[in-house]
Steps between C-alpha positions, in 0.01 A plus 500: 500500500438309153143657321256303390268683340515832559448870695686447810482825689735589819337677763737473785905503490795440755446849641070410521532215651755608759293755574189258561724262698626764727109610537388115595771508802424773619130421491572184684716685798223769542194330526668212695677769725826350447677167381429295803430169465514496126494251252526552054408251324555518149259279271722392196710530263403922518419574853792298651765825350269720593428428841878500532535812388206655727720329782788692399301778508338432840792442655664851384227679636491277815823379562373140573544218287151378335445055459399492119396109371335377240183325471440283178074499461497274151353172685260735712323656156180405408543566115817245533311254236463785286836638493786322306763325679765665706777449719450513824714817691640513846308546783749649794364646808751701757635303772290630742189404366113663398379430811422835703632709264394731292505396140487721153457303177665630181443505214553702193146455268141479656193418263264250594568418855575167490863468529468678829201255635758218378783699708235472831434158462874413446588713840235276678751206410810716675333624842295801623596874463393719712388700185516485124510805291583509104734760371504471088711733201195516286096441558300511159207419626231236375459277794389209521499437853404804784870551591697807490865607577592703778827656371488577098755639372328613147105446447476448076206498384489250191226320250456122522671433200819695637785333642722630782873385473734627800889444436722486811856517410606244720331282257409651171810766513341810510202626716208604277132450561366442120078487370429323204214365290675220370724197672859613604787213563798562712821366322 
């Protein structure tokens, strides 16, 4: 991660964040009493790796193989005209389908609630779970809309003016969940 500015601080590493992860699936398995009909579906680019990873870990604990997908909400926001361009990611749902089942978004950062309500309305376009919980890495509060996650793996507390960066090493090379006052760039 390139600096901008200045003062990025890390307040989560590998060992935090595997920690957190762990926490989320077991979350999930107790208060849904098991892995039956499940569904992860990982909003991207940072909730796709880690709602393969919570699978993993699901499925050690369980011994059953958990769907994960993907579920791309850009054309579903409604800040799109205020939000440069950007390419559009994959939206891949398991074989089997939404429909029934019960289905946990992921995702890695919630603030203001409206990626999520974007992530509803794009699900409405794929079929009807049975029901539709939200497991997410980090919630730093400052809504904008009355949702709320049902799994969190770390609640941080942050000012307007902070920004929340979360590093998966899948992508970034290292996992890392970073606060900052300024604008951080990935290489």
């Amino acid at each position: 991660m390139k600096e901008l500015h200045s003062d990025p601080r890390v307040v989560a590493d590998a060992d935090d964040i595997s920690r957190a992860i762990r926490r989320l699936s077991h979350q999930i398995l107790e208060n849904l009493k098991g892995a039956e009909n499940l569904v992860l579906l990982g909003i991207p680019s940072r909730g796709v790796p880690l709602a393969h990873r919570i699978s993993r870990n699901i499925a050690d604990i369980e011994g059953t193989a958990i769907p994960v997908g993907s579920l791309d909400v850009t054309l579903f926001r409604d800040d799109l005209k205020l939000r440069p361009a950007k390419t559009l990611e994959r939206t891949e749902l398991p074989p089997e389908g939404i429909d029934g089942r019960v289905v946990v978004l992921v995702d890695d950062v919630l603030y203001s609630g409206r990626t999520i309500r974007a992530a509803l309305d794009a699900l409405n376009e794929f079929g009807r779970p049975t029901i539709v919980q939200l497991a997410v890495l980090v919630d730093r509060g400052h809504r904008e809309l009355p949702i709320r996650a049902d799994y969190v793996g770390k609640n941080l507390p942050t000012s307007q003016a902070e920004k929340v960066y979360v590093e998966i090493s899948e992508l970034d090379g290292q996992d890392q969940i970073v606060i900052s006052h300024s604008e951080l760039k990935n290489p």
